[in-house]
C-alpha positions as a printed Julia matrix, in Angstrom:
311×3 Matrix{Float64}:
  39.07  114.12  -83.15
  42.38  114.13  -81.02
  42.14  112.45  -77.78
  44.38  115.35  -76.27
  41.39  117.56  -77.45
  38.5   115.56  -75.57
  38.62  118.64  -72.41
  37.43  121.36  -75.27
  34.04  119.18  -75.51
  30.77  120.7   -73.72
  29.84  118.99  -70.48
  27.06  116.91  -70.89
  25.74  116.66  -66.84
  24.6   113.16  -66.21
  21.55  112.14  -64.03
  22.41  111.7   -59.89
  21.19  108.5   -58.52
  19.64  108.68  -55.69
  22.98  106.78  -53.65
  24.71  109.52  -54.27
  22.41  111.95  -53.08
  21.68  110.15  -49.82
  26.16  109.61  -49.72
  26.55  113.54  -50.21
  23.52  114.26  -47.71
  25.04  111.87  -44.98
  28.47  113.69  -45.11
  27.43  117.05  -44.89
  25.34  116.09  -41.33
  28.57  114.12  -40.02
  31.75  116.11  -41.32
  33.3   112.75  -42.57
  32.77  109.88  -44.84
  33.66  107.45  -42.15
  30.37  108.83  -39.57
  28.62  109.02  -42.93
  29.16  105.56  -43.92
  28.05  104.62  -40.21
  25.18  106.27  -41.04
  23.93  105.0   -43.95
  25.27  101.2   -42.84
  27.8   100.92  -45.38
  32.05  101.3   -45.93
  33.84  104.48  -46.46
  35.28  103.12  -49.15
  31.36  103.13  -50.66
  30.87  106.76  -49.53
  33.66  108.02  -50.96
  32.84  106.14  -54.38
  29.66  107.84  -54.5
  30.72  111.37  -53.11
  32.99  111.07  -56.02
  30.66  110.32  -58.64
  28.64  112.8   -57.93
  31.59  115.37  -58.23
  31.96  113.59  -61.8
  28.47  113.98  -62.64
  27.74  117.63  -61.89
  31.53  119.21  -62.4
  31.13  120.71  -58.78
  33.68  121.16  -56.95
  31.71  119.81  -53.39
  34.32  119.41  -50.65
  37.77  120.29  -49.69
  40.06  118.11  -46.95
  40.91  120.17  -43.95
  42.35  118.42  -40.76
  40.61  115.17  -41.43
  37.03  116.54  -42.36
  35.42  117.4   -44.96
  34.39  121.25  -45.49
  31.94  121.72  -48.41
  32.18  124.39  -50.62
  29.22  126.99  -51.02
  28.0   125.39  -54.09
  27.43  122.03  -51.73
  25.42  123.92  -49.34
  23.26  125.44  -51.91
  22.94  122.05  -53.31
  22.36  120.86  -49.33
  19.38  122.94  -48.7
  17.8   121.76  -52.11
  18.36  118.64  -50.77
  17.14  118.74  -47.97
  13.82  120.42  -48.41
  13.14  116.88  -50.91
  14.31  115.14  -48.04
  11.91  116.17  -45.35
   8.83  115.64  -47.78
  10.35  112.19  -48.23
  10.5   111.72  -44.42
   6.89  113.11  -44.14
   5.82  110.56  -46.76
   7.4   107.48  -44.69
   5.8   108.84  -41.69
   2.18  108.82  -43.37
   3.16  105.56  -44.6
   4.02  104.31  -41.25
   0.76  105.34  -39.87
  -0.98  104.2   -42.8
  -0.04  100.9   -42.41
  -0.39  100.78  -38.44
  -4.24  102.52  -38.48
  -5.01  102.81  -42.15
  -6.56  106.46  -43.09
  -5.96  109.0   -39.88
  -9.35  110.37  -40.42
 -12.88  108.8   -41.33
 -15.8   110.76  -42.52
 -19.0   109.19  -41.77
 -22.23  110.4   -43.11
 -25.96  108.82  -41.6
 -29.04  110.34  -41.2
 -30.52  111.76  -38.2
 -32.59  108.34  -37.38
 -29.16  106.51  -36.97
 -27.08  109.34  -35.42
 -29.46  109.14  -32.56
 -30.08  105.24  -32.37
 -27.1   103.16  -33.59
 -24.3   105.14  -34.12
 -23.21  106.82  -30.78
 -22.36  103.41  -29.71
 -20.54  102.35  -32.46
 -18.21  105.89  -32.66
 -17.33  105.08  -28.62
 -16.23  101.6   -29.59
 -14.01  102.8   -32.75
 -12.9   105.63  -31.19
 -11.47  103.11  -27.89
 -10.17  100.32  -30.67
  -8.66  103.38  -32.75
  -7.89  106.39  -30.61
  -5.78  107.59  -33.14
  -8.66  108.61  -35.68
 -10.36  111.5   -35.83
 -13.85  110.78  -36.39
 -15.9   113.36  -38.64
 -19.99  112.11  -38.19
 -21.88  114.29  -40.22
 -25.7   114.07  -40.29
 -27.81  114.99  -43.57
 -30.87  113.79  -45.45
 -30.68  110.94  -47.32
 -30.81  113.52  -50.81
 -27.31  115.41  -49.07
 -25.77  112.21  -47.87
 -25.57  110.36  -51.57
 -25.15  113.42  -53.37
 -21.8   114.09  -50.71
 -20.71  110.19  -51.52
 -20.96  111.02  -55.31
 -18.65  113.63  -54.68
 -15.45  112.17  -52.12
 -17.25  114.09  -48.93
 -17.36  110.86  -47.29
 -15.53  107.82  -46.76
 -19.09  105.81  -45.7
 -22.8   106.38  -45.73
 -24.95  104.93  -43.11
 -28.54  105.91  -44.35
 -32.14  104.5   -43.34
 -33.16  106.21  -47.09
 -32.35  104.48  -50.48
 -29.82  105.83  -52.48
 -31.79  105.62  -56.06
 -29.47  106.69  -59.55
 -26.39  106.51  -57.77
 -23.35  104.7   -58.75
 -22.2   104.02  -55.63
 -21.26  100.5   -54.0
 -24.37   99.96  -51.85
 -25.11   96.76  -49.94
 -28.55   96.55  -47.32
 -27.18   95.73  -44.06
 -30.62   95.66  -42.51
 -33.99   95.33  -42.72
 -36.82   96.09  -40.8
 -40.78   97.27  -40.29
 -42.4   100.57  -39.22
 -43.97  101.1   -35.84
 -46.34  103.65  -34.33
 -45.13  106.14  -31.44
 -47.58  106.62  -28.81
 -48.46  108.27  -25.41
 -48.72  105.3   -22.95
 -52.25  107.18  -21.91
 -53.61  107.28  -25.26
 -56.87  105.54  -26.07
 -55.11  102.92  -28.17
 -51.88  102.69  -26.32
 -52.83   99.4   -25.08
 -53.19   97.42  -28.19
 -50.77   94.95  -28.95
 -50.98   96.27  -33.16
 -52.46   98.55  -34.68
 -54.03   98.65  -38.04
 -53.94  101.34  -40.72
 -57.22  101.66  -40.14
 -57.16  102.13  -36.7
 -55.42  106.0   -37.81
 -58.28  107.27  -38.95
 -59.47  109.83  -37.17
 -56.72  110.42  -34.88
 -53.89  113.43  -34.94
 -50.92  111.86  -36.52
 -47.54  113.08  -36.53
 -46.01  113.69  -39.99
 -42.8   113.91  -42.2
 -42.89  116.3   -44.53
 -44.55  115.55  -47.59
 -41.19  115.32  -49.58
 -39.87  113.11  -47.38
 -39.7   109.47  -49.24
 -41.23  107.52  -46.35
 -44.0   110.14  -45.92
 -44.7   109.58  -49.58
 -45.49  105.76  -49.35
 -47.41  106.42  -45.66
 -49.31  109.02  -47.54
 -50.19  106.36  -50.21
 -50.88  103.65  -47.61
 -53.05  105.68  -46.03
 -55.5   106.65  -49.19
 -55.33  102.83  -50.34
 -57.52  102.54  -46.89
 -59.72  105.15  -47.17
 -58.02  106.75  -43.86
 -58.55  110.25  -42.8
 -56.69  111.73  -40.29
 -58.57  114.45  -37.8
 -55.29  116.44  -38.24
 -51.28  116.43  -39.06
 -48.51  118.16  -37.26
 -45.69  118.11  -39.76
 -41.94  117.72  -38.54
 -38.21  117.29  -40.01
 -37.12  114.76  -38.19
 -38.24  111.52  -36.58
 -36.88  111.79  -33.23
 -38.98  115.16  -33.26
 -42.15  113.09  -34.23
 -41.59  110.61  -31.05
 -40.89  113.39  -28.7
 -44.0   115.19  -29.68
 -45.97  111.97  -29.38
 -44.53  111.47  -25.41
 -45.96  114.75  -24.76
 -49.63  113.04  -25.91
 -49.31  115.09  -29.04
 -50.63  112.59  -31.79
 -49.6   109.04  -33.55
 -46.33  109.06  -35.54
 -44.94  106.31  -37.34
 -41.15  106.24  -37.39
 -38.65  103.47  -37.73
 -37.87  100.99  -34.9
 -34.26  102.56  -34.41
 -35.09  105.57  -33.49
 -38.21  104.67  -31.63
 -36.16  102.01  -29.11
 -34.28  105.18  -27.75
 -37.74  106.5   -26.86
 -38.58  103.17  -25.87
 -39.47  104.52  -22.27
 -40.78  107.65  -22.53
 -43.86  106.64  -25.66
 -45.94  102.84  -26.52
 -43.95  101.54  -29.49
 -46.75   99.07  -31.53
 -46.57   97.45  -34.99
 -48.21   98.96  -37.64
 -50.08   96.43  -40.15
 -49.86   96.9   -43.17
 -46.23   98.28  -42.56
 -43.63   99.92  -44.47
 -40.27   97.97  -44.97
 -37.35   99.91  -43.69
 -34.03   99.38  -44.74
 -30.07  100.28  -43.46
 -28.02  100.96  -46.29
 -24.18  101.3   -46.46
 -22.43  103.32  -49.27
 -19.28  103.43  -50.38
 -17.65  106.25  -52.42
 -17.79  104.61  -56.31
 -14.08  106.42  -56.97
 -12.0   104.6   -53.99
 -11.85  101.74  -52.38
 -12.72  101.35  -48.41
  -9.93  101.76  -46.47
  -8.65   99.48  -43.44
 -10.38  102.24  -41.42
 -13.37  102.81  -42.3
 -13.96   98.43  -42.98
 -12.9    98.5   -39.25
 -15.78  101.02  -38.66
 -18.36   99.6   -41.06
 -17.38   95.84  -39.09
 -18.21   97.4   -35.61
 -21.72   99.13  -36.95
 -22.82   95.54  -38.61
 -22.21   94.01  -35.21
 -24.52   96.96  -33.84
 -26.78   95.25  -35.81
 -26.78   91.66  -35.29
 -28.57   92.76  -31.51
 -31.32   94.01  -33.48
 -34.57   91.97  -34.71
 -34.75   90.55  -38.39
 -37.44   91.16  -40.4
């Protein structure tokens, strides 16, 4: 083919690099490639090089001269507001980058159960939330069924549970461990006893977890392994339910020690012997890692925990 004959080929448009994008961009905010080049940090020379590149690489006409500026044509300013609608989701992206890497994730979803929400954990979320005042704290209480089930499923970025989180792959570590107690009026008959037997129960009102609950299940077990009859149950959801009711002189519960030492004023709080193990257990979602954030939050919790007693 004849070399004079080379303008009758098709134009075959070639990819933009991304230099000549941000060149083009930079002149259309400043009017000129010399305020564009002091933009971008470079030479005029450079801007010029890439506005014309571009030119070469889309056939567009993009600019003509007038009075030492540079007026684009209305094919650049379509091209412009294309650009620039990429360019603001790039500058959202370095700004969530920027605060990524200054706080890690802006929001942490915690999930615990109701024990912990009312023991350990308003403590903890006062001393994240004056290290990290930039985080917006979600704390979310469930049953220990809800909470794993959620952490199977991305709803949250830890789990903080007192109940064991069985045929789940999820990365679980105990972070404590610890022993039942009984819950007491401080004018009931055995309220001055420095422990208290499992035997000691029978025959008393006790306050109870429902029987689905999987402490109630091993108390329940416990308590036909010593031939103990209660004279009657009151059955409640929750544990901080169970010592309020026993403040009022209502019965015996047995709870865990974490939510008892809030009612630590108002009830006796004895050992129970034989006693049920009780453990703190931290879950992580098995899909993602932990971020910065939430190790920060995890940290301050296990230090929470150090001021409590060891099994």
């Amino acid at each position: 083919m004849s070399i004079r004959n080379w303008h009758t080929l098709p134009f075959m448009p070639r990819p933009l690099k991304f230099r000549q994008i941000e060149a083009f961009r930079a002149v259309m905010q400043t009017g000129t490639t010399t305020a564009a080049a002091a933009l971008l940090n470079t030479t005029q020379p450079s801007i010029s090089r890439l506005l014309a590149q571009m030119g070469a690489a889309t056939a567009l006409k993009l600019f003509e001269a007038e009075r030492g500026r540079l007026k684009p044509t209305r094919e650049a300013k379509d091209l412009f507001d294309v650009i620039e609608r990429n360019f603001l989701g790039l500058d959202l992206i370095e700004q969530r980058v920027a605060t990524l890497r200054r706080t890690g994730a802006g929001m942490l979803r915690v999930g615990c159960t109701p024990a912990l929400a009312l023991s350990l954990m308003p403590p903890v979320v006062a001393a994240f939330c004056r290290k990290h005042p930039e985080v917006h704290v979600s704390l979310q209480t469930h049953g220990g069924h809800q909470l794993w089930e959620g952490l199977q499923h991305g709803a949250f970025d830890v789990v903080l549970s007192t109940m064991p989180a069985a045929h789940l792959q999820a990365k679980v570590a105990t972070l404590h461990r610890a022993r039942t107690v009984c819950v007491l009026h401080a004018g009931h008959p055995l309220a001055a006893r420095t422990r208290l037997h499992v035997r000691d129960l029978h025959g008393q009102v006790l306050l109870t977890l429902p029987p689905d609950d999987t402490f109630q299940r091993q108390f329940q077990q416990q308590l036909l392994a010593h031939g103990v009859e209660p004279a009657a149950t009151v059955e409640t959801t929750y544990s901080f339910t169970i010592c309020r009711m026993a403040a009022e002189g209502a019965g015996i519960g047995i709870v865990n020690p974490y939510v008892a030492s809030v009612f630590a004023r108002d009830v006796r709080v004895v050992p129970l012997t034989p006693s049920l193990a009780v453990e703190i257990v931290r879950g992580y979602p098995p899909q993602f890692a932990p971020s910065r954030t939430t190790e920060a939050f995890v940290d301050l919790f296990e230090a929470q925990l150090k001021a409590l007693p060891k099994e």
